[in-house]
Each structure stands twice: as structure tokens, then as C-alpha cells.
C-alpha positions in Angstrom: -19.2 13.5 24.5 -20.5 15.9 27.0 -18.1 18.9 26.3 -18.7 18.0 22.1 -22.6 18.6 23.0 -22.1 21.6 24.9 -19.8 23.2 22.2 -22.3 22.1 19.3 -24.5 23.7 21.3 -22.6 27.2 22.1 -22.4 27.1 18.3 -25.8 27.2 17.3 -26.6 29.6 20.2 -24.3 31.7 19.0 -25.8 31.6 15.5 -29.4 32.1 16.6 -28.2 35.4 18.4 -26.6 36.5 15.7 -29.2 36.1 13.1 -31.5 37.6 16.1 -29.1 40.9 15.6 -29.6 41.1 12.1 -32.2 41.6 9.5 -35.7 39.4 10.8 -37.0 39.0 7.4 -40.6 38.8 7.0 -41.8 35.0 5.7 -45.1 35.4 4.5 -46.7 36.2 1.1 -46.3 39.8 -1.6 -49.7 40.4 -0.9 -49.3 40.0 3.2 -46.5 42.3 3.3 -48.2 44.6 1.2 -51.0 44.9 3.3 -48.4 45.1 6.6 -46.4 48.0 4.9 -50.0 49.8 4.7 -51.2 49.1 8.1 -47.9 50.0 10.0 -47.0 52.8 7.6 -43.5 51.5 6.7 -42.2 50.7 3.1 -40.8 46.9 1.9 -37.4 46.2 2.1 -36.8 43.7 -0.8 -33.8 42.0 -1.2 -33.9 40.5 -4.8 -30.9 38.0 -5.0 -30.6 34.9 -7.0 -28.8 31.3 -5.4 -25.8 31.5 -7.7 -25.3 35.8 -7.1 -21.7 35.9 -5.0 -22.5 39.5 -3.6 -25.6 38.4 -3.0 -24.2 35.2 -0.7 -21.4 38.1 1.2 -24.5 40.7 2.0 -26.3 37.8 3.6 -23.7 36.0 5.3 -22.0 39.3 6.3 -23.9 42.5 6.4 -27.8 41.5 7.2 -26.6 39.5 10.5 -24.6 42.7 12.0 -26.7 44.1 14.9 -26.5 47.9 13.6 -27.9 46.6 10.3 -30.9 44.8 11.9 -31.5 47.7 14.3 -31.9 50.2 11.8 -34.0 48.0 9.0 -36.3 46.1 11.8 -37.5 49.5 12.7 -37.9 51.2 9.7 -39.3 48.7 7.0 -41.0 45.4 6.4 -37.8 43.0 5.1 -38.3 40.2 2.7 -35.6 37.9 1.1 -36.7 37.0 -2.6 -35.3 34.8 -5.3 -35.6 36.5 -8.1 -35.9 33.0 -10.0 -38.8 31.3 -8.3 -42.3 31.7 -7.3 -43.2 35.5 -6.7 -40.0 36.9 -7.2 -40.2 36.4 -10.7 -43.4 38.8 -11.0 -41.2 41.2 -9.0 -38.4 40.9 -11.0 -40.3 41.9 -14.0 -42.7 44.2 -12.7 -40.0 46.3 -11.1 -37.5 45.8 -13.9 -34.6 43.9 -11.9 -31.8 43.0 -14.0 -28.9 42.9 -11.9 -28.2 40.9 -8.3 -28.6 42.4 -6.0 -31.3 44.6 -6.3 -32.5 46.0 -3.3 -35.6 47.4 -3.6 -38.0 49.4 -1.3 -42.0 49.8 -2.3 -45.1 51.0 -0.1 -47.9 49.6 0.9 -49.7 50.0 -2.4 -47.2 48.5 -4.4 -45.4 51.4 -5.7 -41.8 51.6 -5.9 -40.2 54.2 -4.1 -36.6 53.6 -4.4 -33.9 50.8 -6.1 -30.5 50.3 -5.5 -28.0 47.6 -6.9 -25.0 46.0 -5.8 -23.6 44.9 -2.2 -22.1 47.4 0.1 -20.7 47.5 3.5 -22.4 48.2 6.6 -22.9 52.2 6.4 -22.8 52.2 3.0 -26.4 49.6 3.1 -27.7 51.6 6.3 -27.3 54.9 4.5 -29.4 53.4 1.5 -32.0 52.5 3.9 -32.0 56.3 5.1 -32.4 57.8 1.6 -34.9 55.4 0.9 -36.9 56.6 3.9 -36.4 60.7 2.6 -38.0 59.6 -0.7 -41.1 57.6 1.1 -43.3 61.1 1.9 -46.5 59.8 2.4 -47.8 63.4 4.5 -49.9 64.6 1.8 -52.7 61.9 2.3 -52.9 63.8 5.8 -52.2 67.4 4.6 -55.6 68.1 3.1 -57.6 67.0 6.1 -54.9 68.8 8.4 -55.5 71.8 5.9 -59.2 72.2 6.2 -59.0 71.9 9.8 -58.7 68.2 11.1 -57.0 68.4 14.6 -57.9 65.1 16.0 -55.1 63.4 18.1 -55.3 60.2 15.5 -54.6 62.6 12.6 -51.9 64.7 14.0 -50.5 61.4 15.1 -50.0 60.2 11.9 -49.7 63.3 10.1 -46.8 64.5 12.5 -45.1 60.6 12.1 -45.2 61.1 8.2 -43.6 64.7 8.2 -40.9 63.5 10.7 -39.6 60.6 8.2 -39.9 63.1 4.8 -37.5 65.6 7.3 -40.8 68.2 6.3 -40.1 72.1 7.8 -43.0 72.0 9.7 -42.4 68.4 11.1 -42.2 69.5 14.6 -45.1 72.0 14.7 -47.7 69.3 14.2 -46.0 67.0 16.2 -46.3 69.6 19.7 -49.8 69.8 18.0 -50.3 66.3 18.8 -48.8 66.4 22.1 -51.4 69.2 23.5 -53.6 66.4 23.1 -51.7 63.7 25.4 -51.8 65.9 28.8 -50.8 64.7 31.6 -48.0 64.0 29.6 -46.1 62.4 32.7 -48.8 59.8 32.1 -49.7 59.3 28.9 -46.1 59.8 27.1 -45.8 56.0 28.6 -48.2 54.3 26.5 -46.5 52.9 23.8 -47.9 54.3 20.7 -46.4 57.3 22.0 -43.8 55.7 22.8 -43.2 54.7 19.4 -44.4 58.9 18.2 -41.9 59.8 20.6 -39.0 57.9 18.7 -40.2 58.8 15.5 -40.5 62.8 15.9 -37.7 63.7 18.4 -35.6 64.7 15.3 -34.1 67.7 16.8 -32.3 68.2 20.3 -33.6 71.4 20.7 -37.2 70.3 21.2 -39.6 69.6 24.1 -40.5 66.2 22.2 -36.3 65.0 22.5 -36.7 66.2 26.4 -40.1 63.4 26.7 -37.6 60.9 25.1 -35.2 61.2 27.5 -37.6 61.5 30.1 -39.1 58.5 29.0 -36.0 56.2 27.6 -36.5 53.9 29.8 -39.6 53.0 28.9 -38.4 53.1 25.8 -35.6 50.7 25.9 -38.7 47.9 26.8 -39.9 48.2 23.1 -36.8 49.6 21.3 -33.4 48.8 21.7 -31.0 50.6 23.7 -28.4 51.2 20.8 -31.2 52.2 18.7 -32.3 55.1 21.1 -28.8 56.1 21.4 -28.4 56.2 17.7 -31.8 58.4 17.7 -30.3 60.7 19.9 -27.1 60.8 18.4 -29.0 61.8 15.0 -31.2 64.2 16.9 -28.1 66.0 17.9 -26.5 66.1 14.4 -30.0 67.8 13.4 -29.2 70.5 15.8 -25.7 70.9 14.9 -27.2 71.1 11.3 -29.8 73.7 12.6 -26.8 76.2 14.3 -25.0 75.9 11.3 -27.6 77.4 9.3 -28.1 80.0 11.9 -24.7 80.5 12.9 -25.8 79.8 16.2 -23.1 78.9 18.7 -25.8 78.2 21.7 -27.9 76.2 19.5 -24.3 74.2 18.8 -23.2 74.0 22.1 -27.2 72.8 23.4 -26.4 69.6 21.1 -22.8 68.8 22.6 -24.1 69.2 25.8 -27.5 66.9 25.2 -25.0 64.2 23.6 -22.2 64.2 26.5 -25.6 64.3 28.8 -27.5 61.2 27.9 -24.7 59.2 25.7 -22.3 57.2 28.0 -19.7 57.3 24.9 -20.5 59.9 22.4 -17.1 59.5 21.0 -15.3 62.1 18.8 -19.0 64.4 18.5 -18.1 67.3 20.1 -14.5 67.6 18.0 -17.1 66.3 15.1 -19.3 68.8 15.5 -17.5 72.0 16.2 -15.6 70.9 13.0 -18.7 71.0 11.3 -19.8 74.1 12.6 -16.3 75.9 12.0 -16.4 74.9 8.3 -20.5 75.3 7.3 -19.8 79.0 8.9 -16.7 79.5 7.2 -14.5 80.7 10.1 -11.1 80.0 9.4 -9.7 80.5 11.9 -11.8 78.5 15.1 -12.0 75.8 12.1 -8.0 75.5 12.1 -8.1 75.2 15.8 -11.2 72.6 15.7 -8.7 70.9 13.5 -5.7 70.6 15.5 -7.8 69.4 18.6 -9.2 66.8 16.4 -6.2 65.2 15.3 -4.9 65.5 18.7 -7.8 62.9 19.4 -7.3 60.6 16.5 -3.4 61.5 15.8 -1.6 64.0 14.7 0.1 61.3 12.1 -2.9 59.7 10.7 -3.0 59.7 7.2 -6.4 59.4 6.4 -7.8 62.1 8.9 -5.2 64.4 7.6 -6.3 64.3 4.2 -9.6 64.3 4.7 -9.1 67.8 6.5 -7.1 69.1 3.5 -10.1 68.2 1.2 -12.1 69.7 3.5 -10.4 72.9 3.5 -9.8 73.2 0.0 -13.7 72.9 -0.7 -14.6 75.2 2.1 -11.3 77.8 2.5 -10.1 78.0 -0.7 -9.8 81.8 -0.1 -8.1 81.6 2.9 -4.7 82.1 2.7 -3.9 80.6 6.3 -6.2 77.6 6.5 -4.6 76.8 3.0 -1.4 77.3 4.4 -2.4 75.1 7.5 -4.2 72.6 4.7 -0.3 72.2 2.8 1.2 71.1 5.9 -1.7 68.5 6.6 -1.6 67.1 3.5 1.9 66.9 3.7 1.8 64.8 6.7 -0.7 62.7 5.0 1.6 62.0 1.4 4.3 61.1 4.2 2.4 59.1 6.2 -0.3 57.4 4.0 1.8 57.4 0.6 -1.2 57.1 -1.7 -1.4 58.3 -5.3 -4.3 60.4 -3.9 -2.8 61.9 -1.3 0.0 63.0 -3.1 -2.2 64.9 -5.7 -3.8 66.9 -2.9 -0.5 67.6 -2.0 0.9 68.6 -5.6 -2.6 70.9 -5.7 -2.6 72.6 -2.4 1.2 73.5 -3.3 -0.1 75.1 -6.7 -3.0 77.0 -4.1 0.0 78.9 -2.0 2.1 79.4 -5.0 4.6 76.5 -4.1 5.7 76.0 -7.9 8.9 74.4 -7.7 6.9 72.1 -4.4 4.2 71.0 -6.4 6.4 70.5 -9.5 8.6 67.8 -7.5 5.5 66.5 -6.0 4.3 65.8 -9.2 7.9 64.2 -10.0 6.3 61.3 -7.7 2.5 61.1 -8.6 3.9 60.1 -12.0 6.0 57.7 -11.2 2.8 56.4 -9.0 0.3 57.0 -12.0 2.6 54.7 -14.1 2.6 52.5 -11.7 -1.0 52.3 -11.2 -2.6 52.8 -15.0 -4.9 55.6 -13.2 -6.3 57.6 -16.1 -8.5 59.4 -13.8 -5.4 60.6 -11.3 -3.5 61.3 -15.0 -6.0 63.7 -16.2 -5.9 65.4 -12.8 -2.1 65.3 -13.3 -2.1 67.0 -16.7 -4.7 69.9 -16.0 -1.9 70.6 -12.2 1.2 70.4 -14.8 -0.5 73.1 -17.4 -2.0 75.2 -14.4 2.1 75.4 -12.7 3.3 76.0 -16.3 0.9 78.6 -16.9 1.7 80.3 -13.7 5.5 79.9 -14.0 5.1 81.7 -17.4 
């Protein structure tokens, strides 16, 4: 009886932590989340489901109790579960014209609706919702004006510098060090936890003083904010930078972010291959990108289907001019029809074959994506078929 009690009771344990990962959904009323979105300055996450919705049942049961899922949505709105059927969800349902389930909605604090989206998803797929969600919620122009006509109290570029942070504004990080010329000693007063909490929300970019405080100060952090959340902030603050030498073409700007995410990340994973990938392609150098290439798939594998197509796509929307990346891009998605097998991989195939002026190749390719078309009933991979035949025939003329 003992050892049934004590694995009841692992059980339910185990169930408590997990829901503890996930999504903590707010339980109170419209009108009391409405009024927390506008004092915390953070939209409503609504999910609008109904008791007999089956995608509704999988996103509870499996997506809103993952921890990455809770991390990111605890921190970044106010969450409520609503039956679209009963009580107040029926007002939202009409008033924000939901007519599918799912719905996931996302509204500020005065009721507006900022963004919808229907249907379940996996994991990123949800996450990355949330994050366009957030790029559409620019509440900064209620500050600009007073920023404009001269307001430079600490309250006002605290806010101000917050809002412009989560819209991704240009000159985000210009009132944000603003704001900090107001917190000296910094050693000090970067430890409070409202500037904490600044500190997380406006170190968007690696190559900033304010993403030096939040290493300085993720300890202090990690009391407030969970650890994987601060990684994933860093992670993303990186990426900004990586983004920022690409548009520069700035090699020590790219190499500043792979340094400050092998510095403070204990595994950053593939970032550095990742990123010079990135950099390689966005500044069109073939040749470093080829050789970004074969270090990558020496990471993941050399005979990894999907990796190996997803370069090929990659070069043909980047290098389609380049006669040795597309020559590189044949043998990769090569490896990837042989390995992976797919209708679409064979297709890339066919078309990088047609690129290098491999006729009689992509004809015989396109011997086996037919018998794979018929296979599947693919009208979309038959039209792409057709237009490859008549662009072979027209160059074979």
C-alpha cells in the first residue's frame, strides 16, 4: 500500500511540475485581465477553444505544458483559457469574430485586438506566433510625443525604451542608454529589479553596453527569470547582431556575436556554423558560404537528407548566379534525393540539373518525380514538373 501511495504521489508531482512549466493561465475575469494587460504593459493571450474542439484538446494537453512554451508566454503576455461557448467567451467570440477552434487571440489592455491566429501548431510554430504577435503590439507612440517635446525623466525613458525594444524600433537602444545615464552607480542600481526586468527587455543586441549589464547581472537575474529564458535572450541578442553584420558586411561585428554566445552559453549548439552560414549567404560570397557549408554538414552529417536540401534551396534563392555554388548545390541535392527519397527532394534535384545545363540529368530525374507524382496525386509538384519539362525542352531545342 505504501509503495502504491508513494507512486500515486510521484504521479501527481510530476503533473504539478509539468503544468508549472507550461502556460500559468490567468483565472480571473475579461475586465481583470484587461486592466493587468494595461498596468504591466503586456498584451492578452487568449486561447478561444470549445470542449468538443480535438486540436484544441492536443494544444492543451501537449503544447501549453512544454516548459519552452510557458517560458516564453509567462513573460511576454497575460494567458487566459476561454470557452468560446459559455459565460464571457461568448462576448469574445462575437466581438472578435471567432469562427473557428482554435483561435488564438492576443488584445491590449484597452481591448483592442492586435493580432489572431487559428489552428494548432507545434511548439516553434505557437512560440513564433507569440513573437509576431509582440512586433505588431507597438504601443511607443503614447511615449513619443512627450519624449519628443522634451520629457527625459527616468519613468519615461523607462517605459518609452521597454516599448521601442518589443516593436524592434531603430532607435530602440538610444533611449534605452538614455535611461541608463539615469541609474548611476550602475554596479548598484542595475540590481533592483525593475531594472532587472529593463535589462531583459532591452538587451536586444550583443553589441551593446545594456547586453554587457545583463551578463554582468544574470545572476541576479536568474532569481526573477528563469535560467533558460536568459539564455534564450542572449541567444536572440546574438542573432540580432549577426543580423546587424549582415547588413553591414561586418565580419567583427559577426565574429563579436560568436564570441559573446560561446562566452556566456554553456551549449550554444550549431550557432557559430549557423551563423557564419548566415552571414556567407545575406553577403552573397560564394565561395566562404560553400566552405560554411561543408563545415556544417560535417557537424550534422554529411548524409543528412534534410540539411542537404535545405542548403540547395538555399543556394538556389541566394547563388543562383554562381556557377560553382550551383555546381556545389547539384551535388547536395543529390545526396539529399539519394538519401531522403522525397518527391521534393527530387524536384530540387531535376531543377538544379536544368541550372548547370544537365539536360539529359534532369530529364531522367524527372523520369522518377513522375512516377512519384503518380504516386502521390501532387498537383502542386505536377505543375512544378510541367513548367521543368517545357524549360529542358525549350533548351534542348
Amino acid at each position: 500500500m505504501k509503495n502504491i501511495f508513494t507512486a500515486l504521489l510521484i504521479l501527481v508531482l510530476g503533473a504539478v511540475q509539468l503544468q508549472a512549466e507550461g502556460i500559468e493561465f490567468f483565472e480571473g475575469s475579461w475586465k481583470e485581465a484587461l486592466e493587468k494587460a494595461e498596468k504591466e504593459d503586456k498584451l492578452i493571450f487568449v486561447d478561444a477553444y470549445t470542449t468538443w474542439c480535438g486540436p484544441c484538446k492536443r494544444m492543451a494537453k501537449d503544447i501549453f505544458p512544454l516548459k519552452e512554451v510557458g517560458e516564453f508566454y509567462n513573460a511576454n503576455f497575460i494567458n487566459m483559457k476561454m470557452d468560446m461557448e459559455k459565460g464571457e467567451g461568448r462576448t469574445i467570440r462575437s466581438k472578435y469574430g471567432v469562427n473557428a477552434f482554435p483561435t488564438f487571440l492576443f488584445v491590449n489592455g484597452s481591448g483592442e485586438l492586435q493580432y489572431k491566429n487559428k489552428g494548432g501548431k507545434p511548439a516553434p510554430a505557437f512560440i513564433k506566433m507569440g513573437e509576431e504577435a509582440l512586433k505588431r503590439f507597438d504601443n511607443s507612440g503614447q511615449f513619443a510625443e512627450k519624449y519628443e517635446e522634451g520629457d527625459r525623466s527616468p519613468e519615461l525613458l523607462y517605459k518609452y525604451a521597454i516599448a521601442l525594444a518589443k516593436a524592434n524600433k531603430e532607435n530602440k537602444l538610444k533611449v534605452a542608454n538614455e535611461y541608463l545615464k539615469t541609474q548611476k552607480p550602475l554596479s548598484v542600481n542595475m540590481k533592483k529589479e525593475e531594472n532587472l526586468k529593463f535589462l531583459y527587455q532591452c538587451a536586444t543586441e550583443a553589441d551593446s553596453r545594456l547586453f554587457s549589464l545583463l551578463i554582468d547581472n544574470k545572476d541576479a537575474l536568474a532569481k526573477t527569470v528563469n535560467g533558460d529564458a536568459i539564455n534564450d535572450r542572449i541567444k536572440k541578442a546574438c542573432e540580432n547582431t549577426v543580423k546587424k553584420a549582415i547588413k553591414y558586411n561586418s565580419v567583427e561585428l559577426l565574429e563579436e556575436a560568436k564570441t559573446k554566445m560561446t562566452t556566456n552559453i554553456k551549449n550554444p549548439g550549431n550557432f557559430v556554423l549557423e551563423s557564419d552560414l548566415a552571414f556567407y549567404e545575406g553577403t552573397e560570397n560564394g565561395a566562404l558560404f560553400i566552405k560554411a557549408a561543408d563545415k556544417y554538414l560535417k557537424a550534422v552529417g554529411k548524409n543528412n537528407a534534410v540539411e542537404l536540401h535545405g542548403l540547395a534551396a538555399r543556394a538556389i534563392n541566394y547563388f543562383a548566379d554562381d556557377a560553382k555554388v550551383m555546381a556545389k548545390a547539384m551535388q547536395w541535392a543529390g545526396k539529399a534525393a539519394e538519401n531522403g527519397g522525397t518527391l521534393e527532394y527530387v524536384l530540387t534535384l531535376a531543377n538544379l540539373q536544368y541550372m548547370n545545363k544537365k539536360y539529359p540529368q534532369a530529364t531522367k530525374t524527372l523520369e522518377k518525380a513522375a512516377t512519384l507524382i503518380e504516386k502521390e496525386k501532387n498537383k502542386n509538384a505536377a505543375r512544378t514538373f510541367d513548367l521543368l519539362q517545357r524549360k529542358i525542352k525549350e533548351a534542348t531545342k
